[in-house]
C-alpha positions in Angstrom: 33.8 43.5 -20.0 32.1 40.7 -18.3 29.0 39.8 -20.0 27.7 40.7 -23.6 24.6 40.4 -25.7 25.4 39.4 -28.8 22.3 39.6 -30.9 22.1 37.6 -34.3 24.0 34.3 -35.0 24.2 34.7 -38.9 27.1 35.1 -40.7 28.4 38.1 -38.8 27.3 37.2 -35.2 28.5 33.5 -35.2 32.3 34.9 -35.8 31.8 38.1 -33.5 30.7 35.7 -30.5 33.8 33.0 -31.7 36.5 36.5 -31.5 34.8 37.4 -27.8 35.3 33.7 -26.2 38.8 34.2 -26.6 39.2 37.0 -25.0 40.2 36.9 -21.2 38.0 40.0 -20.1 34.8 38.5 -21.4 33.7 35.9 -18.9 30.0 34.9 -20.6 28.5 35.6 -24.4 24.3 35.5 -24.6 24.4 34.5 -28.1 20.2 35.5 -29.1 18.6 34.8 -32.2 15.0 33.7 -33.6 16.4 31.1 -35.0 17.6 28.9 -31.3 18.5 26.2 -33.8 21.0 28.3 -35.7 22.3 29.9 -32.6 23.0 26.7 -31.0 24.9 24.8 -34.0 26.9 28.4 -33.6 27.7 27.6 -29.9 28.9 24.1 -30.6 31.3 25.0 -33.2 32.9 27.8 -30.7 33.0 24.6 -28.2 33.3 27.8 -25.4 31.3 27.2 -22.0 31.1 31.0 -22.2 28.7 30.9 -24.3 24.9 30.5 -24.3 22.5 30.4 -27.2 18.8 31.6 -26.2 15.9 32.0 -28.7 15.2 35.8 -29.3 12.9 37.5 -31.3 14.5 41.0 -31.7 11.0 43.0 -32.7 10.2 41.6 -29.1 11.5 44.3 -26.6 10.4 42.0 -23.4 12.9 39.4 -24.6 15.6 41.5 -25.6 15.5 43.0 -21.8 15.4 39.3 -20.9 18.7 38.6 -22.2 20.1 42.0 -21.7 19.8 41.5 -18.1 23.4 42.0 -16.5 25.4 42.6 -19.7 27.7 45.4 -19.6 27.0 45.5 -23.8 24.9 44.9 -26.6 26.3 44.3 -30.2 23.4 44.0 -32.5 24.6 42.2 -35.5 20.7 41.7 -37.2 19.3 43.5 -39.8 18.8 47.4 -39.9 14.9 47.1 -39.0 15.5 45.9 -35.8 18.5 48.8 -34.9 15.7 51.1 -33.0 14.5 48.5 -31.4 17.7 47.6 -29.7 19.1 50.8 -29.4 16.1 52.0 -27.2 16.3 48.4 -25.2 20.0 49.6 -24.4 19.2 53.4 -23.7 16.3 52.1 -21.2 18.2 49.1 -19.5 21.9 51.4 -18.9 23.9 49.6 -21.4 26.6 51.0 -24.0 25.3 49.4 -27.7 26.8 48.5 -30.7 26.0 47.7 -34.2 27.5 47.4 -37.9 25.5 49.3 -39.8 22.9 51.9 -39.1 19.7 54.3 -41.3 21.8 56.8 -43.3 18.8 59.7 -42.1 19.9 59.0 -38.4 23.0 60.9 -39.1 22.0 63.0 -42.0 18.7 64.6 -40.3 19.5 67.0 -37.8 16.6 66.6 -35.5 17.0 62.8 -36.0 20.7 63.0 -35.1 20.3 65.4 -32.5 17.0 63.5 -30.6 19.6 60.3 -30.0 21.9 62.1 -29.4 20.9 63.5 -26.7 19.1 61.2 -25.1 22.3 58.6 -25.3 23.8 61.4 -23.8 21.7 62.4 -21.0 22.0 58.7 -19.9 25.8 58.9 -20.1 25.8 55.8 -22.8 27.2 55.2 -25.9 25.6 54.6 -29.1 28.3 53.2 -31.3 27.0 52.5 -34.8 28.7 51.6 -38.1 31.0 49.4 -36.7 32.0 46.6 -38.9 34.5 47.0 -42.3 32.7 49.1 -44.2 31.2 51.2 -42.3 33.5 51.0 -40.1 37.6 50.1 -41.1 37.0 52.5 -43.6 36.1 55.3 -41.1 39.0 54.3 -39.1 41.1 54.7 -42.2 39.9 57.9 -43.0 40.0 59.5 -39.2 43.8 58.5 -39.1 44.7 60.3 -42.1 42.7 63.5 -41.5 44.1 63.8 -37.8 47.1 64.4 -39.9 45.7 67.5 -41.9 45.0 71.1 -41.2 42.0 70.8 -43.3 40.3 68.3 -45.1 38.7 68.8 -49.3 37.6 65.8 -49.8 37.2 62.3 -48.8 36.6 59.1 -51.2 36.2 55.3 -50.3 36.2 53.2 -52.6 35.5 49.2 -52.4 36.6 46.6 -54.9 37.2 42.7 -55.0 37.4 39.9 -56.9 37.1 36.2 -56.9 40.4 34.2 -56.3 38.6 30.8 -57.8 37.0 30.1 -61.3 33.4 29.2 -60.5 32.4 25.7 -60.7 29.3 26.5 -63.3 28.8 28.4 -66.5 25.9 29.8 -65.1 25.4 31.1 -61.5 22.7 32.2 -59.4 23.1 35.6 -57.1 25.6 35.1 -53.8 25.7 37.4 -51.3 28.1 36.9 -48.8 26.1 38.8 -46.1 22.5 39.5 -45.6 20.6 39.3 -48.9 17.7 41.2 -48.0 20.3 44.0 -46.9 22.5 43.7 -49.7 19.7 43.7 -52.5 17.4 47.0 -51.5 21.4 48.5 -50.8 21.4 48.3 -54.4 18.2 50.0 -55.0 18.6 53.1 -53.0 19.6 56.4 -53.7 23.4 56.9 -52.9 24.3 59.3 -50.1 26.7 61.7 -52.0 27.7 64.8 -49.7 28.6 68.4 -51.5 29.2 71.5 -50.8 27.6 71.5 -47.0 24.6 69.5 -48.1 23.5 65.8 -48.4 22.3 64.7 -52.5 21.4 61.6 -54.5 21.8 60.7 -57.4 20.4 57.5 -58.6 21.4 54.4 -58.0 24.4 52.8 -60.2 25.7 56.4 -61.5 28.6 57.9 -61.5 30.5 55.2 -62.9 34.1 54.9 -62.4 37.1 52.7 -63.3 39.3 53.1 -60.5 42.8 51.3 -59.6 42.4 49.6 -56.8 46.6 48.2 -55.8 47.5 44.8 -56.9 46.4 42.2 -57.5 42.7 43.9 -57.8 43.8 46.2 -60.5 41.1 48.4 -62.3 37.4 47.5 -61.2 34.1 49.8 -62.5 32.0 50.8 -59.6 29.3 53.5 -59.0 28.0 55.3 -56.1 26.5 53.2 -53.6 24.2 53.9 -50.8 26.5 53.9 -47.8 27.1 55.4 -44.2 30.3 57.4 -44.5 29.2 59.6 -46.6 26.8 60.5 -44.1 28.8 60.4 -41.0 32.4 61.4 -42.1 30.8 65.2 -42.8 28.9 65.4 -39.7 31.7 64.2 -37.4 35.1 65.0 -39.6 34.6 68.7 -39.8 37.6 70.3 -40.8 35.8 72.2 -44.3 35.4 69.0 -45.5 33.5 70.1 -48.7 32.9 66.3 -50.5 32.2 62.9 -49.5 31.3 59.7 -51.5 31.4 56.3 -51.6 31.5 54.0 -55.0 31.0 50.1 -54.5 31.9 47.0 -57.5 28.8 46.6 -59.7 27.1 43.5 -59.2 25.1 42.0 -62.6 23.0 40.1 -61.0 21.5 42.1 -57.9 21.7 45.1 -60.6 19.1 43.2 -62.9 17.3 42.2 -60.0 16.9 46.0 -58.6 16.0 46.9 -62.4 13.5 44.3 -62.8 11.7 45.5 -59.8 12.6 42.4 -57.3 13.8 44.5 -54.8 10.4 46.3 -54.2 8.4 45.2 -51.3 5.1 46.2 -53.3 3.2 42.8 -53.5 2.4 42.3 -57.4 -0.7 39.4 -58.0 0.6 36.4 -59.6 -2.6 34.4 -61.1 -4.2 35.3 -57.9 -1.8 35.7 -55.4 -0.1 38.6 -53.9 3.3 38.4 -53.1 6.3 41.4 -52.7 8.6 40.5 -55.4 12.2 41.2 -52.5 10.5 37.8 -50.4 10.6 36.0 -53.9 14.7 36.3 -54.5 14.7 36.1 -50.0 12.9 32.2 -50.4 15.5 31.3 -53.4 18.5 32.8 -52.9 21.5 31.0 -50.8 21.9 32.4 -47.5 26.1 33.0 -46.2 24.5 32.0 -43.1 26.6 28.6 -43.1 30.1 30.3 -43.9 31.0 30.5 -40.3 29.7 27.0 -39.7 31.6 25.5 -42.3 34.8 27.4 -41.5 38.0 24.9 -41.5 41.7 25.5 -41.9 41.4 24.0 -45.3 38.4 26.7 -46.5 41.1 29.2 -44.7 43.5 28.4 -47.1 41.5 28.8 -49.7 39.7 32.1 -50.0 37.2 33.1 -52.2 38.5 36.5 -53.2 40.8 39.2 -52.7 39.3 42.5 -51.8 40.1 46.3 -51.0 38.9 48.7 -48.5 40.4 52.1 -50.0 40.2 55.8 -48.5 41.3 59.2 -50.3 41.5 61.9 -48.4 42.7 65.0 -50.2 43.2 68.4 -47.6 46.3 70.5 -46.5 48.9 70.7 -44.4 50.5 74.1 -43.6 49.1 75.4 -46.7 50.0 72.9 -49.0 47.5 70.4 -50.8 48.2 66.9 -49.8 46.2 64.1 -51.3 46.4 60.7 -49.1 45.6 57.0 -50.1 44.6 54.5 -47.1 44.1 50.7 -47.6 44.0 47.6 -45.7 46.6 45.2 -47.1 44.9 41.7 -47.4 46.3 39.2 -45.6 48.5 36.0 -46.6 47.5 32.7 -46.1 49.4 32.4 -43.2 48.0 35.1 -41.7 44.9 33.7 -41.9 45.5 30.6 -40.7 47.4 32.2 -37.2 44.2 34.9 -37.0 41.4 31.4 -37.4 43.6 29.4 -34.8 43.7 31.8 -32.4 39.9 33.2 -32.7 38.2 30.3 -34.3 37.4 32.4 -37.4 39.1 34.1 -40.0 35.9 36.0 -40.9 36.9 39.1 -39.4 36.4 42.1 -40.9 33.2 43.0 -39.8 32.6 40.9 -36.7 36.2 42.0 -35.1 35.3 45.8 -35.4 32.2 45.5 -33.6 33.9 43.6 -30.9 36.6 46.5 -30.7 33.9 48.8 -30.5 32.1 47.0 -27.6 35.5 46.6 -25.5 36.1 50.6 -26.2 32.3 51.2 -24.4 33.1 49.2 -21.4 36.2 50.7 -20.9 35.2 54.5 -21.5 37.4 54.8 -24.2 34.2 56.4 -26.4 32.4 60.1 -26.5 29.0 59.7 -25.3 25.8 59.9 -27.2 25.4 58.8 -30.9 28.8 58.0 -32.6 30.9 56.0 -35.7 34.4 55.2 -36.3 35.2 58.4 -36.7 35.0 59.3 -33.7 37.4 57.5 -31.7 41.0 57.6 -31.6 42.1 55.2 -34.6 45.5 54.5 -32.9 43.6 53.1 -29.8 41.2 50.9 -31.9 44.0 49.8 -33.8 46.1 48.5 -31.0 43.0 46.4 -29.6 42.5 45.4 -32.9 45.9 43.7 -32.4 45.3 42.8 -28.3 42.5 40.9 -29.8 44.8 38.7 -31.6 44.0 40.1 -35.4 46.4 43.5 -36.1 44.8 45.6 -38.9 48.0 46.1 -41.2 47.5 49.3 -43.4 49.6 50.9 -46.6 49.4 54.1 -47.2 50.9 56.8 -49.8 51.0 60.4 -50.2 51.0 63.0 -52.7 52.3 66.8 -51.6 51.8 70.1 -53.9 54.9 72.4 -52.4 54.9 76.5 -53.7 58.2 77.8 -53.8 58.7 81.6 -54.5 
């Protein structure tokens, strides 16, 4: 892997093009985003003269074949809207493509599924989507455990976290830690919940749950949550799978936004102007843009929270029910300070999995056509996740119903 395309410099693509110029295999990282500015404060803190920053205007297919020119990938680390875009820019130009997070439909629709499909396929590419922590670890998670079952009941992820530090006011405003606009409408959606063969959706914030996530998280309440495992792990698991969710922390503030209506992008008039009530909270709310840029050993040592990527699988093995749990263990401060030493960043968990994903493309290591996690071998990603210089450390425990008569 010579060349990539990395495509965003925000909070995911600034530490995704930091993990690259470390690694020996990738001699040059096109680092494009409409914002040159941004991208360019982004190259100077990698201080790597493999990296470029170039101005790029992702609805703009002309520039992205610009800068795709000689890359052997694209990782598109921007906002869902522009995913088709770049995905077609990669199917036309020969190049394998990657992103974090996809359209749950893509994978849910037949014909949808099946159109990309095919055509990544005919071109003897490969489409892989979803690949950050969640989507993405999770469906790592889940694959390793149901390669270990005969058949497979059910699978659950769950995600829960919590801040390490008291904030500093009484009274605080909504902080995302990743893209607001993405974050907010996330909220708003009907949940993908899979049953019985088929796809439903319930509304958004039901199904409330207090689950027990392992120390020191303890019991946090979350609800379903419009996600992409749900839709992928069914299409691409197999094995009877007969359920599929995925619950999420509830969040007060972006779940009185949502119910006040300020994730609708239906202008309202406001004494005589018209304005979409989302682009209100997108002008006032703080951007995690500058995480990355602000990155030091000392913030390292200091995390803001402690959080839990969690699968359930529940299945058999030679005809007896085994239920599995899956986690991540977080890391100590130690490790984090070794993982931002040697990469530049220790914001890793979704930028590191879409890096994996790239180096899996280049080196054939991926099923053609339209793909997730799932879909790979979970050892292999997991030991270049550690060839990368971050090893993905995992718990996991197991529960076995045995008949004797």
């Amino acid at each position: 892997m010579k060349k990539v395309l990395v495509i965003g410099a925000g909070a995911q693509g600034g530490p995704c093009a930091s993990i690259l110029s470390r690694q020996e295999d990738v001699s040059k990282i096109v680092l494009g985003d409409i914002d040159v500015g941004l991208a360019t404060k982004v190259k100077d803190k990698i201080k790597s003269n493999k990296v470029t920053a170039v101005k790029l205007d992702a609805s703009r297919t002309e520039e992205i074949e610009k800068a795709a020119r000689g890359a052997d990938v694209i990782i598109n680390l921007t906002p869902l809207d522009f995913n088709v875009n770049i995905m077609q820019v990669a199917l036309s130009s020969g190049i394998p493509y990657v992103d974090a997070a996809s359209w749950n439909d893509v994978f849910e629709v037949d014909s949808k599924f099946e159109k990309t499909d095919s055509e990544f396929k005919q071109a003897g590419l490969t489409a892989f989507t979803n690949c950050g922590a969640t989507p993405g670890i999770t469906n790592v998670m889940a694959r390793y455990v149901c390669d270990k079952l005969d058949s497979v009941a059910e699978i659950r992820i769950r995600v829960g976290g919590k801040a390490l530090q008291k904030p500093k006011e009484v009274v605080r405003g909504w902080e995302p830690t990743w893209s607001p606009e993405t974050a907010l409408t996330d909220f708003g959606l009907e949940p993908t919940v899979f049953e019985n063969g088929k796809y439903n959706y319930p509304p958004p914030f039901s199904g409330p749950e207090e689950y027990r996530f392992p120390e020191p998280l303890g019991s946090v309440l979350v609800t379903h949550h419009t996600h992409e495992e749900p839709a992928t792990l069914p299409r691409f698991i197999g094995k009877g799978i007969k359920y599929c969710d995925f619950k999420y922390p509830i969040d007060p503030i972006a779940g009185s936004l949502v119910k006040m209506g300020f994730a609708s992008y239906e202008p309202i008039e406001v004494k005589g102007v018209k304005v979409a009530p989302i682009h209100v909270v997108l002008k006032l709310v703080r951007h995690p843009v500058n995480t990355f840029l602000n990155e030091t050993e000392e913030t390292v040592k200091h995390p803001a929270g402690v959080f839990f990527l969690v699968a359930e699988v529940t299945g058999a093995k030679s005809g007896d029910p085994v239920t599995y749990k899956i986690w991540i263990s977080p890391m100590t401060v130690e490790e984090r300070l070794q993982i931002f030493r040697r990469l530049g960043t220790a914001q890793i968990f979704i930028a590191l999995p879409a890096a994996i994903a790239a180096k899996m493309c280049v080196n054939g290591e991926t099923p053609k056509g339209l793909i997730s996690p799932e879909c790979v071998d979970p050892v292999r990603f997991l030991e270049i996740s550690a060839s990368t210089g971050a090893p993905l450390r995992f718990r996991e425990v197991s529960s076995k119903e045995v008949s004797i008569s």
